[in-house]
C-alpha positions in Angstrom: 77.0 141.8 76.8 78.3 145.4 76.6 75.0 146.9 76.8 74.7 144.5 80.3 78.7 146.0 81.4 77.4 149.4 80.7 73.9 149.3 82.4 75.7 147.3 85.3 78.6 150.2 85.4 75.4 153.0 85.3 73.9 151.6 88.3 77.4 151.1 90.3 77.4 147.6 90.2 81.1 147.0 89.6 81.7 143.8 90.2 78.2 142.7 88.0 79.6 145.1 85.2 83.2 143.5 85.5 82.3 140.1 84.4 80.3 141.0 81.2 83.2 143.8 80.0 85.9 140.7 80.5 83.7 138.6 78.1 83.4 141.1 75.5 87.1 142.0 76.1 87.9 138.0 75.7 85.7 137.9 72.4 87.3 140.9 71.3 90.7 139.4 71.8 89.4 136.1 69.6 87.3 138.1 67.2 88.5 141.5 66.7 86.5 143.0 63.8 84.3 144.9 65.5 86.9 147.9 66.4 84.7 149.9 67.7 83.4 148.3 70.1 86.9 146.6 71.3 87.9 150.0 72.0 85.3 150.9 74.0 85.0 147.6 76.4 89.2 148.3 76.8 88.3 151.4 78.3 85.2 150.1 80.3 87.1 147.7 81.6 89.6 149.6 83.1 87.6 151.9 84.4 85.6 149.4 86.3 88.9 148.3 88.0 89.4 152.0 88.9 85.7 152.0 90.7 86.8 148.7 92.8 89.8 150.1 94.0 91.9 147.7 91.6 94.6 150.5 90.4 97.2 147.9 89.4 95.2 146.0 87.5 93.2 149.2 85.6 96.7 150.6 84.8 97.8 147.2 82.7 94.5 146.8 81.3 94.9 150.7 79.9 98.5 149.9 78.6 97.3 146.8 77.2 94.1 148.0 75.3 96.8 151.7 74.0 98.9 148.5 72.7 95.7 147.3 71.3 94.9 150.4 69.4 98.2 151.3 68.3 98.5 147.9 66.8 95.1 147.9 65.1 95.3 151.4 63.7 98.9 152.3 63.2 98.9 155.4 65.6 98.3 157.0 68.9 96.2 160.0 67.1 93.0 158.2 68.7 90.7 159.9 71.1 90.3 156.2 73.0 94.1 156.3 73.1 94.1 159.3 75.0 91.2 159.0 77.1 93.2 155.9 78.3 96.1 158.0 79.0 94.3 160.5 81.4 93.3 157.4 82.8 96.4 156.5 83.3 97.7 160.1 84.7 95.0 159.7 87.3 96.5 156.9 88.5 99.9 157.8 88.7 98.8 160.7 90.4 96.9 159.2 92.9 100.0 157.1 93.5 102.1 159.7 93.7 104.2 158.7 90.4 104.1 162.3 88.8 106.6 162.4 86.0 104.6 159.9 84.8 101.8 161.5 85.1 103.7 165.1 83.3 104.5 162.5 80.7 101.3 161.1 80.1 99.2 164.6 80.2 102.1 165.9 77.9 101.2 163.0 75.2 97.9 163.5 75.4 97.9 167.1 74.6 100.1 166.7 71.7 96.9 164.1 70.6 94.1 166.3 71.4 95.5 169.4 70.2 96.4 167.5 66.5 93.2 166.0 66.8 90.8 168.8 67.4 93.1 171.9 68.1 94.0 173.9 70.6 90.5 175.3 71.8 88.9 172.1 71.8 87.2 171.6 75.4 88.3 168.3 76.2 92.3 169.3 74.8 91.5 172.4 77.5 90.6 169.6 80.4 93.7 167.6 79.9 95.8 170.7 79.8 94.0 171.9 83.2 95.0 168.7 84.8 98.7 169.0 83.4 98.7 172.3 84.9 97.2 171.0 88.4 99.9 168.4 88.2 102.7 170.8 87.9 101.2 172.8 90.8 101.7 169.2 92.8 105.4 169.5 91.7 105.9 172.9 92.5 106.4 173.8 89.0 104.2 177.3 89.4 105.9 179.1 86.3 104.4 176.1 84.0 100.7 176.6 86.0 100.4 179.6 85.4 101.6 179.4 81.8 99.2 176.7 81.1 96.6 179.0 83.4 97.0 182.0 81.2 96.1 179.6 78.0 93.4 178.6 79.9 92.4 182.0 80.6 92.4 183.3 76.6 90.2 180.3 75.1 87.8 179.9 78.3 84.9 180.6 76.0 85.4 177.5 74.2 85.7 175.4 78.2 83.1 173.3 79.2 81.8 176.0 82.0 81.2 173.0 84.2 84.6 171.4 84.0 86.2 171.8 87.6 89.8 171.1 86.0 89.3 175.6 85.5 88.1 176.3 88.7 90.6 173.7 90.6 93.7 175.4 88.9 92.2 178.9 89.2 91.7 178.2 92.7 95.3 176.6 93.4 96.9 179.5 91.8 95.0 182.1 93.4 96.2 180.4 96.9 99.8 180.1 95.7 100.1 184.0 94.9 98.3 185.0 97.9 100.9 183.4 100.1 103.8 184.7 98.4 102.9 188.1 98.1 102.0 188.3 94.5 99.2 190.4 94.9 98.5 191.4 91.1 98.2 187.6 90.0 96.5 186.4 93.0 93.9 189.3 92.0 93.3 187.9 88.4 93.4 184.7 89.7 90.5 184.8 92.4 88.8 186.9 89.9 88.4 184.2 87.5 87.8 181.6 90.2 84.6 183.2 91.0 83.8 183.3 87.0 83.6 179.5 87.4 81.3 179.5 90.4 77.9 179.6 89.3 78.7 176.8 87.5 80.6 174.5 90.1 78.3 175.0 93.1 
């Protein structure tokens, strides 16, 4: 039944892909020794809803399957955990909700970094998106602080993520109009690092 959610989900047949994931999430709820796959059909799940334009419903399917894991393992130092949780940020972002969404990123990379450290790619992503999300809020000092850590462990960035090219590219706007000529140099700069690789 997952394999059928997954293949359904590959071939953007959301609806088709729903139904089997809420089976194995209803046999997961009933028979839950399988962790492993439990976590991974919470996660389908949700994202499913996301694809069918069913925001409300993804976000308490990801707060129900975090409830899941923190009650089967004992802590939020999960990488399904927090790939539920940027899940989560998008949708409070998309809806506007963004101290949520500062909270959210913020947990997650406090997870990633203790998880894998603090040049792992995917702890990089999450911090990208935190910083694009204080650009949203005007918070430009934390960007670019979060921009500059970007900057020193880029080798260790997946070279296709867009979360460095977005924020290098936001940033580089942002200086430009204010004048700040030096930073909006470095900034462009790097933004056309990333391009080779983004288009």
């Amino acid at each position: 039944l997952q394999a059928l959610a997954n293949t359904y989900d590959a071939m953007n047949k959301p609806e088709k892909a729903y139904l089997y994931s809420t089976e194995v999430d209803s046999f997961c709820k009933t028979n839950p020794t399988n962790l492993a796959i439990c976590q991974g059909i919470g996660l389908l799940k949700g994202n499913i809803l996301l694809k069918m334009g069913e925001d409300s419903a993804a976000e308490q399917t990801f707060l129900e399957f975090e409830n899941y894991i923190l009650e089967k393992t004992g802590t939020k130092q999960n990488p399904q955990f927090a790939k539920a949780q940027y899940s989560l940020a998008n949708i409070y972002v998309n809806e506007g909700r963004y101290e949520k969404a500062e909270a959210v990123c913020l947990e997650d990379c406090d997870i990633f970094s203790a998880l894998y450290g603090n040049t792992n790619p995917e702890y990089l992503d999450f911090l990208g998106y935190l910083g694009l999300i204080y650009l949203e809020t005007s918070k430009f000092d934390k960007a670019f602080g979060i921009f500059k850590q970007i900057r020193e462990t880029r080798e260790t960035l997946n070279p296709e993520s867009m979360i460095y090219y977005n924020l290098s590219n936001s940033l580089s706007e942002y200086y430009h109009k204010t004048g700040q000529i030096d930073s909006a140099r470095v900034a462009y700069r790097l933004q056309m690092e990333s391009l080779p690789y983004n288009f």
